[in-house]
C-alpha positions in Angstrom: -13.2 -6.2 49.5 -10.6 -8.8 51.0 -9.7 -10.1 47.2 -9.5 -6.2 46.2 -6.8 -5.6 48.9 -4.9 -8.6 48.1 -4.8 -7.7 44.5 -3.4 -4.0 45.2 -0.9 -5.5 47.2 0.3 -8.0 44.2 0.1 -5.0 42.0 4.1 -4.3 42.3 4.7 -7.7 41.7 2.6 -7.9 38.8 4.4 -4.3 37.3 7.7 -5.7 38.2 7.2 -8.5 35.7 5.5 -7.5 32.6 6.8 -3.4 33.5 4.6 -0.3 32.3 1.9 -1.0 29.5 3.1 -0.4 25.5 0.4 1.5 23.1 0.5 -0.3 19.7 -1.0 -0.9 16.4 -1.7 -5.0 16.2 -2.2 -7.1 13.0 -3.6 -11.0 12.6 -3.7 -12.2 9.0 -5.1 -15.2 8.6 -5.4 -17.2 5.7 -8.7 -18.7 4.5 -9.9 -22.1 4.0 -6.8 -23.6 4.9 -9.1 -26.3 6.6 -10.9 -27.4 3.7 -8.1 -27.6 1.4 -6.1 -29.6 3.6 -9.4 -32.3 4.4 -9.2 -31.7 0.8 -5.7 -32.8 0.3 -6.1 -36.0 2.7 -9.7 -37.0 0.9 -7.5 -37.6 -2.5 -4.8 -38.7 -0.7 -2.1 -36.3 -1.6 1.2 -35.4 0.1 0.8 -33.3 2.9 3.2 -31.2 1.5 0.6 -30.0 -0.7 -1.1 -27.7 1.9 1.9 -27.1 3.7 3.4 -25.5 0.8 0.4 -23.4 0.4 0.4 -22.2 4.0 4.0 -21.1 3.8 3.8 -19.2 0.8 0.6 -17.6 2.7 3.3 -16.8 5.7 6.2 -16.1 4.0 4.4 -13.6 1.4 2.4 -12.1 4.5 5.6 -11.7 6.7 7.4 -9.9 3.6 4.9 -7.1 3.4 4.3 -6.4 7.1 8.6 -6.2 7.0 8.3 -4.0 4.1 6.0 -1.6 5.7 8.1 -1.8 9.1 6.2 -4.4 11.0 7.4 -6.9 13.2 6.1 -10.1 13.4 5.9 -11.8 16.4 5.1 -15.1 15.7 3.2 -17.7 13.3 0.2 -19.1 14.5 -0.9 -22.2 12.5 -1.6 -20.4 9.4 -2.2 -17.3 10.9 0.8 -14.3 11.4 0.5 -12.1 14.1 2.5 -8.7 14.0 2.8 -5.4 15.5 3.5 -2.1 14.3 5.1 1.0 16.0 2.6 3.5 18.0 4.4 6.4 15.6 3.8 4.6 12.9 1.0 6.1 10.5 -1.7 4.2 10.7 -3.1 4.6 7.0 0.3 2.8 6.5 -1.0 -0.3 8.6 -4.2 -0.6 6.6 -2.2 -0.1 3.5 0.3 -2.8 4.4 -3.3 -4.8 5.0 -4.3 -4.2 2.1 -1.7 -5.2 -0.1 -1.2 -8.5 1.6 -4.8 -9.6 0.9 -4.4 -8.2 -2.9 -0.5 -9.5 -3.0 -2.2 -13.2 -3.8 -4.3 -11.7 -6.7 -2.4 -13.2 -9.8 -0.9 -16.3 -7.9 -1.5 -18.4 -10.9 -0.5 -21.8 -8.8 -3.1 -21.6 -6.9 -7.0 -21.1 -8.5 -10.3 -21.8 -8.0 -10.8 -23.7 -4.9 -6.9 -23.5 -3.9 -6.6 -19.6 -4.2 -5.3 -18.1 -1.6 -7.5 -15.9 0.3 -6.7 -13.3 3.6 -8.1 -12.1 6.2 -7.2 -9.8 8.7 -7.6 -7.3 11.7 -6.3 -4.4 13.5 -6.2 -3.1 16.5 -4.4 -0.1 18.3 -4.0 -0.3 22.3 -2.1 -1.0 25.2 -0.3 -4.2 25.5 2.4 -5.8 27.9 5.3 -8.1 27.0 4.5 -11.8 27.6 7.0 -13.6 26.2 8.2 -16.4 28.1 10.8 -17.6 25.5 13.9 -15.8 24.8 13.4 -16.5 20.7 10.8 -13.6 21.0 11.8 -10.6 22.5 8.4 -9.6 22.9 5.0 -11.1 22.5 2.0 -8.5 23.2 -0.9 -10.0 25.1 -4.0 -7.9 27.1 -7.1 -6.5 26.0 -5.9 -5.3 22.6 -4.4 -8.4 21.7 -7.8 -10.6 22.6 -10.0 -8.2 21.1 -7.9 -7.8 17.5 -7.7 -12.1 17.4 -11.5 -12.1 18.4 -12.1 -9.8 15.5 -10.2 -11.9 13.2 -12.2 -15.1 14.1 -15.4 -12.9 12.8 -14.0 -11.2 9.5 -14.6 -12.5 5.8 -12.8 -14.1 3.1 -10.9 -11.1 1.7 -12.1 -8.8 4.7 -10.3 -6.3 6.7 -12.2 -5.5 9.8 -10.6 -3.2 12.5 -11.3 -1.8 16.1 -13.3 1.8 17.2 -9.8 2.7 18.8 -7.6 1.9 15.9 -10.4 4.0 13.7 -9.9 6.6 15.8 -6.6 7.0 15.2 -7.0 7.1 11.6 -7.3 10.7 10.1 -9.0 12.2 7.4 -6.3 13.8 5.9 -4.4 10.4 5.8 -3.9 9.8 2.0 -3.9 6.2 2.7 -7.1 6.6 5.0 -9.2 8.5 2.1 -7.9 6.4 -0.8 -8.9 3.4 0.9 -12.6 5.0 1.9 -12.7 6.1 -1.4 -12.4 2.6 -3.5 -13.4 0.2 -0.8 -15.7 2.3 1.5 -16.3 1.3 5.3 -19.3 -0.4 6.9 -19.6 0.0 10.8 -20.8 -2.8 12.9 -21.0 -4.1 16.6 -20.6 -7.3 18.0 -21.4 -8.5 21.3 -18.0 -10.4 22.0 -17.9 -13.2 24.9 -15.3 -11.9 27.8 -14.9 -8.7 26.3 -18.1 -6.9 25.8 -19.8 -4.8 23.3 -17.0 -4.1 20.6 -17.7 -1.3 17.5 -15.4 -2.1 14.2 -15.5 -1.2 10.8 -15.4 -3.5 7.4 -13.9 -3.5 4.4 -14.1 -5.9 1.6 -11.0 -6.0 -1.1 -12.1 -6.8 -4.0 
């Protein structure tokens, strides 16, 4: 009762600094294998810029589509880009912008077999508060939303777009990008029992 009191009086402090929560749509991509290519790399002794070259086409290909589509991205983590998209935005136009990222690396004829660059990526939609700490980035969601779309990441598939109940829920039927997408890559639902955040319900889809 004592620790509840104390944290209703630090509750001003706390809104002062990170101000009234932001609803948003969230996006990790992450590329795949990106460990096993580079052990690769070092096992036959090539230059490291070998793997770094295929992690920044990976980021710099990513970051073009979500900036296409109206994204921001917030930051680059490892070989992993984390954006956000507008709560007006339409979300079939998230998934879409997901969707073309994984397929964007299709026909990269540098990179086959073992090399070829594969995605994966989530999506979230929720509030978030602004935690930057660096004036390079204006703002840098964190919260519930944020942990829960990165947790969902760390679970999806090679070439798998996996995304939250609440973003689902904001997706509508009459979306044109929503039904296309059920249409040629259907949905499976699932639920996860995620460490620190509970019982979580998402959907999959695989792009083939």
């Amino acid at each position: 009762m004592a620790n509840k009191k104390k944290i209703v009086k630090l509750l001003p402090i706390f809104e002062q600094r990170f101000g009234q929560p932001e609803e948003i749509y969230l996006l990790f991509a992450d590329l795949c294998g990106s460990t096993e290519f580079k052990k690769n790399c070092l096992d036959t002794e090539q230059p490291e810029l070998v793997w770094i070259s295929r992690q920044l086409i990976f980021l710099e290909r990513a970051a073009e589509i979500i900036n296409k589509y109206e994204g921001n991205v917030v930051k680059t983590i490892g070989d992993e880009v984390f954006a956000c998209f507008d709560k007006l935005k339409e979300p079939g136009k998230v998934l879409k912008c997901a969707i073309e990222v994984i397929q964007s690396f299709d026909n990269l004829k540098i990179y086959t077999g073992k090399s070829k660059i594969n995605a994966k990526i989530s999506i979230d939609f929720g509030p978030t508060y602004n935690g930057s700490i660096s004036e390079a980035i204006s703002f840098d969601p964190i919260g519930l939303s944020v942990d829960r779309c990165a947790r969902l990441n760390s679970i999806a598939a090679s070439n798998e777009i996996i995304f939250s109940q609440s973003f689902w829920d904001r997706l509508t039927p009459t979306d044109p990008a929503n039904v296309s997408s059920e249409k040629l890559y259907g949905y499976k639902k699932c639920d996860i029992d995620a460490r620190g955040l509970g019982k979580i319900s998402c959907y999959k889809m695989t792009i083939s």
